[in-house]
C-alpha positions as CSV (number, residue, x, y, z in Angstrom):
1,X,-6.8,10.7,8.9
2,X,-6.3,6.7,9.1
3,X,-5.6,5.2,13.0
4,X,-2.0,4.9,11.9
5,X,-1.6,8.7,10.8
6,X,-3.2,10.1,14.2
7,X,-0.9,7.6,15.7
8,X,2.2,8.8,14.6
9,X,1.1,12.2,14.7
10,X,0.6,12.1,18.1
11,X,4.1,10.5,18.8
12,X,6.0,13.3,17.1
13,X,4.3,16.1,19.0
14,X,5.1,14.2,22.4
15,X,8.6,14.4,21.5
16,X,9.0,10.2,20.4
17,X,9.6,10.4,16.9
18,X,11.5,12.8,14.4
19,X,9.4,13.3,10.8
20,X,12.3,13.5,7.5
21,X,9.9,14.3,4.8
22,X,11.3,13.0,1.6
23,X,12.9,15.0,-1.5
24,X,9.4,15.1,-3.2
25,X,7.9,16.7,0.4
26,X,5.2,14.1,0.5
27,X,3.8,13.5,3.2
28,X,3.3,9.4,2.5
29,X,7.1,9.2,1.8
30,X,8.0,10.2,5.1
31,X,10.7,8.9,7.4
32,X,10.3,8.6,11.2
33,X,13.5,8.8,13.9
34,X,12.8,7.3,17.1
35,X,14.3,10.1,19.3
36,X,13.4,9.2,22.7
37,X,16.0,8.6,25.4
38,X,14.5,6.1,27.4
39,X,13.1,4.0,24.1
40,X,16.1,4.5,22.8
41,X,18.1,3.2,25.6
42,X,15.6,0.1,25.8
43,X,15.6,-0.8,22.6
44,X,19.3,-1.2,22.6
45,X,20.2,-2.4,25.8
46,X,17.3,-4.1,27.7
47,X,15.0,-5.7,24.9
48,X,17.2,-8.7,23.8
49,X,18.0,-9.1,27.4
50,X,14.7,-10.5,28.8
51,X,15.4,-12.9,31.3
52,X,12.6,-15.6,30.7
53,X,13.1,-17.7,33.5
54,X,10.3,-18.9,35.5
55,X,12.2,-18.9,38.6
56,X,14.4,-16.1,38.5
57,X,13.9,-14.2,41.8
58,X,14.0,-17.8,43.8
59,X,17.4,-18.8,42.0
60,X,18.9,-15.4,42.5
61,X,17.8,-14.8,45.9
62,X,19.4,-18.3,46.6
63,X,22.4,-17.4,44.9
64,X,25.7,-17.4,47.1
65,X,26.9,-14.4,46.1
66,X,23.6,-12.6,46.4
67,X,23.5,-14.1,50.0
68,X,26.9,-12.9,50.6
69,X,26.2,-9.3,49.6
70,X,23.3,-9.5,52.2
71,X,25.1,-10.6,55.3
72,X,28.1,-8.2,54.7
73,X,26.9,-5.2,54.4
């Protein structure tokens, strides 16, 4: 079994990935779901979203709005 067979393997008995075997039922031809919630949820909301700004927590925290949340509640 190669690294990437094991690999997969092991995601689809953690629950990760769905197997659709093809027509033929080999298993080379196979199709993998990505079934998990949370990767699933990442993948479509958070991972284009990164936020690569080398200052982000000073900026924000500076932020007037930010600073207005703080002193009023």
């Amino acid at each position: 079994m190669t690294d990437e067979s094991r690999i997969l393997k092991e995601l689809e008995l953690s629950g990760f990935i769905r197997r659709y075997n093809s027509f033929e039922k080999k298993e080379k031809n196979a199709l993998f779901q990505l079934v998990d919630f949370f990767s699933l949820f990442y993948f479509n909301f958070m991972a284009d979203k990164r936020n690569n700004d080398e200052y982000f927590w000073t900026n924000f925290i500076e932020n007037a709005q930010h600073r207005h949340k703080l002193t009023c509640s």
